[in-house]
MDTraj code that builds the backbone (N, CA, C; nanometers):
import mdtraj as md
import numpy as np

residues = "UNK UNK UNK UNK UNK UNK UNK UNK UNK UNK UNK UNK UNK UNK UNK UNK UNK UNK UNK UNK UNK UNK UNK UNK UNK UNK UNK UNK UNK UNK UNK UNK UNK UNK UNK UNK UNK UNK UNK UNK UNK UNK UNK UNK UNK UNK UNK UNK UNK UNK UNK UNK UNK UNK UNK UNK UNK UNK UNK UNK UNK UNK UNK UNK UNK UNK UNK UNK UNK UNK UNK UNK UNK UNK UNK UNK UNK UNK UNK UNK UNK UNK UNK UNK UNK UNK UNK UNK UNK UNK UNK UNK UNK UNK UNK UNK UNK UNK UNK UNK UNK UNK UNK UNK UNK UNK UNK UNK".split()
xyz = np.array([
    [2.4409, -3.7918, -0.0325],
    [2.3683, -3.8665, 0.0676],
    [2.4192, -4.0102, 0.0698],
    [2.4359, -4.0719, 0.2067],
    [2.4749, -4.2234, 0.2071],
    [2.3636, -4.2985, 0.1569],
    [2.4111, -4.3925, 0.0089],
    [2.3294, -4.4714, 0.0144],
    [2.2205, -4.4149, -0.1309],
    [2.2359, -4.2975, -0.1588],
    [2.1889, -4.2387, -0.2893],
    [2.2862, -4.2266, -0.3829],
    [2.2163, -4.2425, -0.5118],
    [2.2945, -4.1519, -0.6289],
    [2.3098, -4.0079, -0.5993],
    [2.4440, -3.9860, -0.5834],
    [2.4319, -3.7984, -0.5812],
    [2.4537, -3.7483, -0.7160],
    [2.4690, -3.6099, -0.7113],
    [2.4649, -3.5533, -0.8846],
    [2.6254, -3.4391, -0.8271],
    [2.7151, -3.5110, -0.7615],
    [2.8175, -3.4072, -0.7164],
    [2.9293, -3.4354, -0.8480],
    [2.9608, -3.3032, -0.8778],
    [3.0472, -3.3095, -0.9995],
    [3.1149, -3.3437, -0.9913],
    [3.2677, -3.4405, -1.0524],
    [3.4277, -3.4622, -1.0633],
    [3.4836, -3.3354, -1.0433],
    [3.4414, -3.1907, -1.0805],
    [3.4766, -3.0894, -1.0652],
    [3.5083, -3.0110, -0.8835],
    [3.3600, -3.0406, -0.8101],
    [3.2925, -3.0097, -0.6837],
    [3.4359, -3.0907, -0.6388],
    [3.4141, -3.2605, -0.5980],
    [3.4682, -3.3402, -0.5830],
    [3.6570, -3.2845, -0.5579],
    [3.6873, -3.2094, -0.6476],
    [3.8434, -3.2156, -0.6275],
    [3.8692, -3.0484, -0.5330],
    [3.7550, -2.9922, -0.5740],
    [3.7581, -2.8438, -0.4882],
    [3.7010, -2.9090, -0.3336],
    [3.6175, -3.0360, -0.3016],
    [3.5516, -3.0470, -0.1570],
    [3.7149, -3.1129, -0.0606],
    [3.7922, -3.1827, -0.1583],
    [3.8721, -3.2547, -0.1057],
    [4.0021, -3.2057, -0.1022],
    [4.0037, -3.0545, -0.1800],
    [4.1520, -2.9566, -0.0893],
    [4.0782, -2.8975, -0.0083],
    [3.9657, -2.8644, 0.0129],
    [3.9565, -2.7819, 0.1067],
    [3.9769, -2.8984, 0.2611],
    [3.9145, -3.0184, 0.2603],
    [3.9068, -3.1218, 0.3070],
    [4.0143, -3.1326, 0.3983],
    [4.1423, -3.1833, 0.2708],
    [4.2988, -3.1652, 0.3086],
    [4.3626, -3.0546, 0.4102],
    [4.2941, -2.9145, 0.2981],
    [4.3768, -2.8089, 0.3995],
    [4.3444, -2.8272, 0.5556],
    [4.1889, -2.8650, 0.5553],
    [4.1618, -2.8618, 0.7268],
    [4.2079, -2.9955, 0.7889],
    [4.2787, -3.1209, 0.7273],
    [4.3067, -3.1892, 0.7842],
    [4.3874, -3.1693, 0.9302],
    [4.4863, -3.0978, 0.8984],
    [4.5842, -3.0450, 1.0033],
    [4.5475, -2.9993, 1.1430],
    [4.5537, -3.0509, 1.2642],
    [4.5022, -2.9780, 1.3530],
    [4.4644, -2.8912, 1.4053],
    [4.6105, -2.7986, 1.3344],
    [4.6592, -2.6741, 1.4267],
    [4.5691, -2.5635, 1.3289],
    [4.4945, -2.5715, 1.1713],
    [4.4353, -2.5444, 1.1353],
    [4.2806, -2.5306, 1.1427],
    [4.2347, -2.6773, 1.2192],
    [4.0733, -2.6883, 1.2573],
    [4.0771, -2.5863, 1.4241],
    [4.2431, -2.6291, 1.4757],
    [4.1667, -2.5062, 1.6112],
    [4.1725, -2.3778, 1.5792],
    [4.2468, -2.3117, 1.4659],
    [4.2069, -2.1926, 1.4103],
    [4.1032, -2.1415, 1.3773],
    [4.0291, -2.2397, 1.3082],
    [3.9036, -2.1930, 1.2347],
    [3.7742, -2.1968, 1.3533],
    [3.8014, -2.2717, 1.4317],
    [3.7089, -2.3477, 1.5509],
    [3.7279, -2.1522, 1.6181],
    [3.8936, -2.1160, 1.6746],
    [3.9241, -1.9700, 1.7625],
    [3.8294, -1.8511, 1.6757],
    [3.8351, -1.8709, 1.5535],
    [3.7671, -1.7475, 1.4106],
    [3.6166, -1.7714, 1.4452],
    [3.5720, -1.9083, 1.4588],
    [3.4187, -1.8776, 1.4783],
    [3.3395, -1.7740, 1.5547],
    [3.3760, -1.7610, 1.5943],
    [3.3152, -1.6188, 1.6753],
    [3.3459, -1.4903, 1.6123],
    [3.4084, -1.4282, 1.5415],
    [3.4384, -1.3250, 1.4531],
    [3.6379, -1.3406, 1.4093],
    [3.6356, -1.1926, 1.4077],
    [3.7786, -1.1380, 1.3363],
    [3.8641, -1.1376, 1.4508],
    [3.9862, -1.2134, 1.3774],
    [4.1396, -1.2603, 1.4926],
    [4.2145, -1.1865, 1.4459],
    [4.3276, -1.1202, 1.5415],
    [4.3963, -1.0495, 1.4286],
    [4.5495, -1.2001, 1.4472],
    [4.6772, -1.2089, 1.4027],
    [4.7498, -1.2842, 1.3811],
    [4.8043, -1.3231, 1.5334],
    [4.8693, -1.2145, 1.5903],
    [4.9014, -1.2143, 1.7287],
    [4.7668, -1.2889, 1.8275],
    [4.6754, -1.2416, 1.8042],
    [4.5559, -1.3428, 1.8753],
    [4.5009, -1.4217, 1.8987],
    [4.5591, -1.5059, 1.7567],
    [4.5245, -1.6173, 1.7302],
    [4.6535, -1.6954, 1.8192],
    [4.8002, -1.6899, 1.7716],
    [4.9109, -1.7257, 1.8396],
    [4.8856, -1.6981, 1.9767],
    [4.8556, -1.6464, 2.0325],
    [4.8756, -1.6225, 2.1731],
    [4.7380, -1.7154, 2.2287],
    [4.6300, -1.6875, 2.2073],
    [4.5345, -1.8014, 2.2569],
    [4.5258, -1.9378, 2.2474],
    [4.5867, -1.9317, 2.1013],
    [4.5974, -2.0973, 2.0930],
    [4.7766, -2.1460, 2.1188],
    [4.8318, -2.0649, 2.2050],
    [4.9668, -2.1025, 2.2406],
    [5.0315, -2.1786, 2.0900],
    [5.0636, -2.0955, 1.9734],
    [5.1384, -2.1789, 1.8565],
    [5.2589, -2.0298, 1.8478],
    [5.3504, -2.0655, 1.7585],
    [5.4221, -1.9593, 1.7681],
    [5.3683, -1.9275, 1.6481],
    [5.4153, -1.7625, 1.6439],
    [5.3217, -1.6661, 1.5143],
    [5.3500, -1.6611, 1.3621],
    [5.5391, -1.7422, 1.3110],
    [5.5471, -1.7829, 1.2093],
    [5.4546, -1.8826, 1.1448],
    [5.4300, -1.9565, 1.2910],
    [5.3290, -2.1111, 1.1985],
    [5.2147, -2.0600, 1.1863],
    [5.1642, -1.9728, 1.2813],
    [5.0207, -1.9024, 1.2681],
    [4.9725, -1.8848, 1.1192],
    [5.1163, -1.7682, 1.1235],
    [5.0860, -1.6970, 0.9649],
    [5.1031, -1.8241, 0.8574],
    [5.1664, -1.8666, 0.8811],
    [5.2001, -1.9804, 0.7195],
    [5.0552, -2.0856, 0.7203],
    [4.9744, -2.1161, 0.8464],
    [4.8653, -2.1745, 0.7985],
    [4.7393, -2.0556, 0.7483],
    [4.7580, -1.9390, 0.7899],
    [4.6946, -1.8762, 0.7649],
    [4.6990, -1.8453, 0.6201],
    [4.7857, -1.8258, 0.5646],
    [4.8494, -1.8153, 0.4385],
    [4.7831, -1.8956, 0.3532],
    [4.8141, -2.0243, 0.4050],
    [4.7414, -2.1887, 0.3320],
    [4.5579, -2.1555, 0.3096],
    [4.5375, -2.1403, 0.4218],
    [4.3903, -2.1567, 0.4382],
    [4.3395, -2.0252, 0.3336],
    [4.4102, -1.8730, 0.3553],
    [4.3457, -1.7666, 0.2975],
    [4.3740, -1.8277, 0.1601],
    [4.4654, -1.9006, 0.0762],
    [4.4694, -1.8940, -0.0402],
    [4.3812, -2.0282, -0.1088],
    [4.3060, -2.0924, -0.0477],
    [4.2089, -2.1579, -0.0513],
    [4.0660, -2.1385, -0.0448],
    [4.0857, -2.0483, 0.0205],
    [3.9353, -1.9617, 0.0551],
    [3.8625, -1.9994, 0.1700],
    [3.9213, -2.0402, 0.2674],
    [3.8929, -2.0770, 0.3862],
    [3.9068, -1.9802, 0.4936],
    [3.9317, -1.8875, 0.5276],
    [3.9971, -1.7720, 0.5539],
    [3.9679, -1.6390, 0.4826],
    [3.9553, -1.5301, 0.5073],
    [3.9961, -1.3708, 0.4157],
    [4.0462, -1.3192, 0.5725],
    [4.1130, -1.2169, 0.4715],
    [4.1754, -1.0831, 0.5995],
    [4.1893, -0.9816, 0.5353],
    [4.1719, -0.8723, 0.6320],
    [4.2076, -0.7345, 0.6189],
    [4.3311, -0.6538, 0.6765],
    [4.3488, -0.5699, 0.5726],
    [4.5238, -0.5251, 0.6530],
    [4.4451, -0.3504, 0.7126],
    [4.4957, -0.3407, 0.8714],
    [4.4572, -0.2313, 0.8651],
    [4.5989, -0.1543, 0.9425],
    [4.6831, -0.0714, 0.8939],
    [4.8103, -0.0584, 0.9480],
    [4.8835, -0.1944, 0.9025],
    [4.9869, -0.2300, 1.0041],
    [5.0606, -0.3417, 1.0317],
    [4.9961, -0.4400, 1.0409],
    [4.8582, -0.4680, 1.1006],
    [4.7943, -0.5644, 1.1703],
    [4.7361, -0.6160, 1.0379],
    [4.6989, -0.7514, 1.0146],
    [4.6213, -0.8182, 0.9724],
    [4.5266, -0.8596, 1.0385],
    [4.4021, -0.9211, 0.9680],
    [4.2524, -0.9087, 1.0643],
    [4.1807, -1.0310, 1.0343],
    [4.1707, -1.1470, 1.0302],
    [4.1387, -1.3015, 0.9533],
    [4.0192, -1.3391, 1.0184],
    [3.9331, -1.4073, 0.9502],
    [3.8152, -1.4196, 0.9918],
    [3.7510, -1.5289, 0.8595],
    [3.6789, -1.6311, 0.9005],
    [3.6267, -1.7462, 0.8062],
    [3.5886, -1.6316, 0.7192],
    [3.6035, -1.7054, 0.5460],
    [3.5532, -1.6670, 0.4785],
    [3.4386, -1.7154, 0.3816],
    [3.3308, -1.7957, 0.4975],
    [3.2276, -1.8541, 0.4236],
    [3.1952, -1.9406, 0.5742],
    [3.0894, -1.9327, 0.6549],
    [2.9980, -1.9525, 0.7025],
    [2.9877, -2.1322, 0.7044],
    [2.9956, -2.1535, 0.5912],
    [3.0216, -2.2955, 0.5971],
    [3.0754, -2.3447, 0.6347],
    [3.1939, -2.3373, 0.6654],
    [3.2996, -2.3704, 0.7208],
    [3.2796, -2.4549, 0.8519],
    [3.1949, -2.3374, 0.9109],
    [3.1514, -2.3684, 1.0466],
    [3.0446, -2.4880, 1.0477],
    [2.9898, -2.5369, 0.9368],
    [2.9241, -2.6791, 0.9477],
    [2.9880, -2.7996, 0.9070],
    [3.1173, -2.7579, 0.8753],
    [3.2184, -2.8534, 0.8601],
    [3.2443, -2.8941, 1.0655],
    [3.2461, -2.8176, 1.1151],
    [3.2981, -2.8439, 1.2323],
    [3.2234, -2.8892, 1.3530],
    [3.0851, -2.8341, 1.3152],
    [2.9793, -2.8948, 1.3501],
    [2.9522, -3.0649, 1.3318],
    [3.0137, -3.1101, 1.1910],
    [3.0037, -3.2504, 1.1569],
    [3.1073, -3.2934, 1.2641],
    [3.2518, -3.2590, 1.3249],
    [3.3285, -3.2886, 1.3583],
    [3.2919, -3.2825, 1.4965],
    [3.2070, -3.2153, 1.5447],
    [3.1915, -3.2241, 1.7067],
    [3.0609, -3.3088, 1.6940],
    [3.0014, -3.3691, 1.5575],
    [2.8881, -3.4742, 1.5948],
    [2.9679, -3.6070, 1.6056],
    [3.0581, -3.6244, 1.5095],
    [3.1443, -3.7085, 1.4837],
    [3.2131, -3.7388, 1.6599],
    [3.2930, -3.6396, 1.7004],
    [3.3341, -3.7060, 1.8285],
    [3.1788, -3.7109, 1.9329],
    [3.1270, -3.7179, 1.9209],
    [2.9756, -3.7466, 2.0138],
    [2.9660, -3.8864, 2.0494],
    [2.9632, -3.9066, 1.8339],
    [2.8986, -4.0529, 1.8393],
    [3.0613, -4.1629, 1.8968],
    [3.1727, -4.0853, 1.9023],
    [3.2894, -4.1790, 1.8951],
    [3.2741, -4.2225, 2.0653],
    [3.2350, -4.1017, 2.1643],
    [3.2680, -4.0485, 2.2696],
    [3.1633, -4.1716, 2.3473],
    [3.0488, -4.1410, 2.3169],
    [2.9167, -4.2427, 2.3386],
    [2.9190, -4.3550, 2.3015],
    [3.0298, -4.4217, 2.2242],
    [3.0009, -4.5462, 2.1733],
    [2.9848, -4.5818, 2.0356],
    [2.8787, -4.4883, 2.0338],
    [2.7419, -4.5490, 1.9212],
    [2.8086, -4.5397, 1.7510],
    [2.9030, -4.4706, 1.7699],
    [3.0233, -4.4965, 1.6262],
    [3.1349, -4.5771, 1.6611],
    [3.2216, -4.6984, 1.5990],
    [3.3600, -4.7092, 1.6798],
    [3.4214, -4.7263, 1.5114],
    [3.5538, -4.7133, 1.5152],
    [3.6310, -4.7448, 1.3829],
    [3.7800, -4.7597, 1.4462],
])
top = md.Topology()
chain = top.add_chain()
for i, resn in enumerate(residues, 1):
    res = top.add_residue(resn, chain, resSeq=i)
    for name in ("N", "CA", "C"):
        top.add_atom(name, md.element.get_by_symbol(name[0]), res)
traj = md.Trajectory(xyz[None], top)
Protein backbone atom coordinates (compact mmCIF):
# COMPACT_ATOMS: atom_id res chain seq x y z
CA UNK A 1 0.00 0.00 0.00
CA UNK A 2 1.26 3.69 -0.78
CA UNK A 3 2.25 5.22 2.16
CA UNK A 4 2.16 1.97 4.61
CA UNK A 5 4.59 -0.39 6.00
CA UNK A 6 4.01 -3.49 3.84
CA UNK A 7 5.13 -7.03 5.07
CA UNK A 8 6.15 -7.98 1.14
CA UNK A 9 9.11 -10.32 1.26
CA UNK A 10 12.79 -9.62 -0.52
CA UNK A 11 11.79 -13.02 -1.78
CA UNK A 12 7.93 -11.88 -3.34
CA UNK A 13 9.83 -8.67 -4.39
CA UNK A 14 12.34 -10.37 -6.97
CA UNK A 15 9.54 -13.00 -8.28
CA UNK A 16 6.86 -9.53 -8.62
CA UNK A 17 9.64 -7.79 -10.64
CA UNK A 18 10.47 -10.67 -13.41
CA UNK A 19 7.27 -11.18 -13.86
CA UNK A 20 6.98 -7.22 -14.04
CA UNK A 21 9.96 -7.23 -16.62
CA UNK A 22 8.69 -10.11 -18.67
CA UNK A 23 5.41 -7.99 -19.31
CA UNK A 24 7.32 -4.96 -19.87
CA UNK A 25 7.52 -5.59 -23.63
CA UNK A 26 4.63 -4.59 -25.63
CA UNK A 27 4.22 -7.15 -27.98
CA UNK A 28 3.83 -9.35 -24.78
CA UNK A 29 1.03 -7.16 -22.78
CA UNK A 30 -1.04 -7.35 -26.30
CA UNK A 31 -0.72 -11.07 -25.99
CA UNK A 32 -1.89 -11.51 -22.71
CA UNK A 33 -4.58 -8.55 -23.16
CA UNK A 34 -5.65 -11.24 -27.03
CA UNK A 35 -5.54 -14.60 -24.11
CA UNK A 36 -7.97 -12.78 -21.87
CA UNK A 37 -10.83 -14.13 -23.16
CA UNK A 38 -9.71 -17.85 -23.22
CA UNK A 39 -7.26 -20.39 -25.22
CA UNK A 40 -5.11 -18.99 -28.45
CA UNK A 41 -3.66 -21.42 -30.30
CA UNK A 42 0.04 -19.89 -31.80
CA UNK A 43 -1.16 -19.16 -35.39
CA UNK A 44 -4.04 -17.02 -33.71
CA UNK A 45 -2.41 -15.16 -31.81
CA UNK A 46 0.14 -14.12 -34.92
CA UNK A 47 -2.45 -13.56 -37.23
CA UNK A 48 -4.75 -11.24 -35.02
CA UNK A 49 -2.25 -9.37 -33.58
CA UNK A 50 -0.43 -9.06 -37.10
CA UNK A 51 3.34 -10.22 -35.45
CA UNK A 52 5.11 -12.86 -37.34
CA UNK A 53 4.79 -16.48 -35.65
CA UNK A 54 8.63 -16.99 -34.81
CA UNK A 55 8.33 -13.88 -32.42
CA UNK A 56 4.92 -15.12 -31.31
CA UNK A 57 6.42 -18.35 -30.20
CA UNK A 58 9.72 -16.99 -28.58
CA UNK A 59 7.55 -14.56 -26.35
CA UNK A 60 5.42 -17.20 -25.70
CA UNK A 61 8.23 -19.32 -24.68
CA UNK A 62 9.44 -16.33 -22.27
CA UNK A 63 6.16 -15.79 -20.68
CA UNK A 64 5.23 -19.85 -20.39
CA UNK A 65 8.57 -20.30 -18.61
CA UNK A 66 7.72 -17.72 -16.08
CA UNK A 67 4.40 -18.73 -15.44
CA UNK A 68 2.58 -16.22 -17.12
CA UNK A 69 1.23 -18.33 -19.75
CA UNK A 70 0.56 -22.52 -19.81
CA UNK A 71 -0.28 -24.48 -23.02
CA UNK A 72 -1.44 -27.55 -24.26
CA UNK A 73 -0.12 -29.61 -27.18
CA UNK A 74 -2.92 -31.25 -28.92
CA UNK A 75 -1.49 -32.80 -32.34
CA UNK A 76 0.87 -30.16 -33.91
CA UNK A 77 -1.05 -27.29 -32.47
CA UNK A 78 -0.21 -25.70 -29.30
CA UNK A 79 -3.08 -24.11 -27.18
CA UNK A 80 -1.81 -20.96 -24.65
CA UNK A 81 -3.94 -19.40 -22.40
CA UNK A 82 -3.02 -17.08 -19.02
CA UNK A 83 -1.92 -19.14 -16.47
CA UNK A 84 -3.26 -17.36 -13.40
CA UNK A 85 -6.19 -15.03 -13.49
CA UNK A 86 -4.15 -12.45 -12.06
CA UNK A 87 -2.59 -11.53 -14.62
CA UNK A 88 -5.58 -9.98 -15.84
CA UNK A 89 -5.50 -7.39 -12.83
CA UNK A 90 -2.22 -6.51 -13.80
CA UNK A 91 -3.86 -5.07 -16.92
CA UNK A 92 -6.66 -3.77 -15.41
CA UNK A 93 -4.05 -1.45 -13.36
CA UNK A 94 -2.74 -0.57 -16.86
CA UNK A 95 -6.01 0.50 -18.48
CA UNK A 96 -6.63 2.57 -15.00
CA UNK A 97 -3.27 3.92 -15.40
CA UNK A 98 -3.92 5.20 -19.07
CA UNK A 99 -7.45 6.73 -17.78
CA UNK A 100 -5.86 8.80 -15.29
CA UNK A 101 -2.90 9.77 -18.02
CA UNK A 102 -5.73 10.24 -20.77
CA UNK A 103 -7.96 12.64 -18.35
CA UNK A 104 -5.27 14.56 -17.03
CA UNK A 105 -5.65 13.76 -13.53
CA UNK A 106 -2.08 11.72 -13.56
CA UNK A 107 0.82 13.51 -15.69
CA UNK A 108 4.65 12.26 -15.42
Amino acid sequence: MVGNQTNISPEFIQKAARILKTLGHPDRIKIVEFLEDGEKTVGQIHRELDMQQPIVSQHLKVMNDRGIVTHRQEGTRYFYSLANELIVNILNCLSEFQEKLNSGEWNF
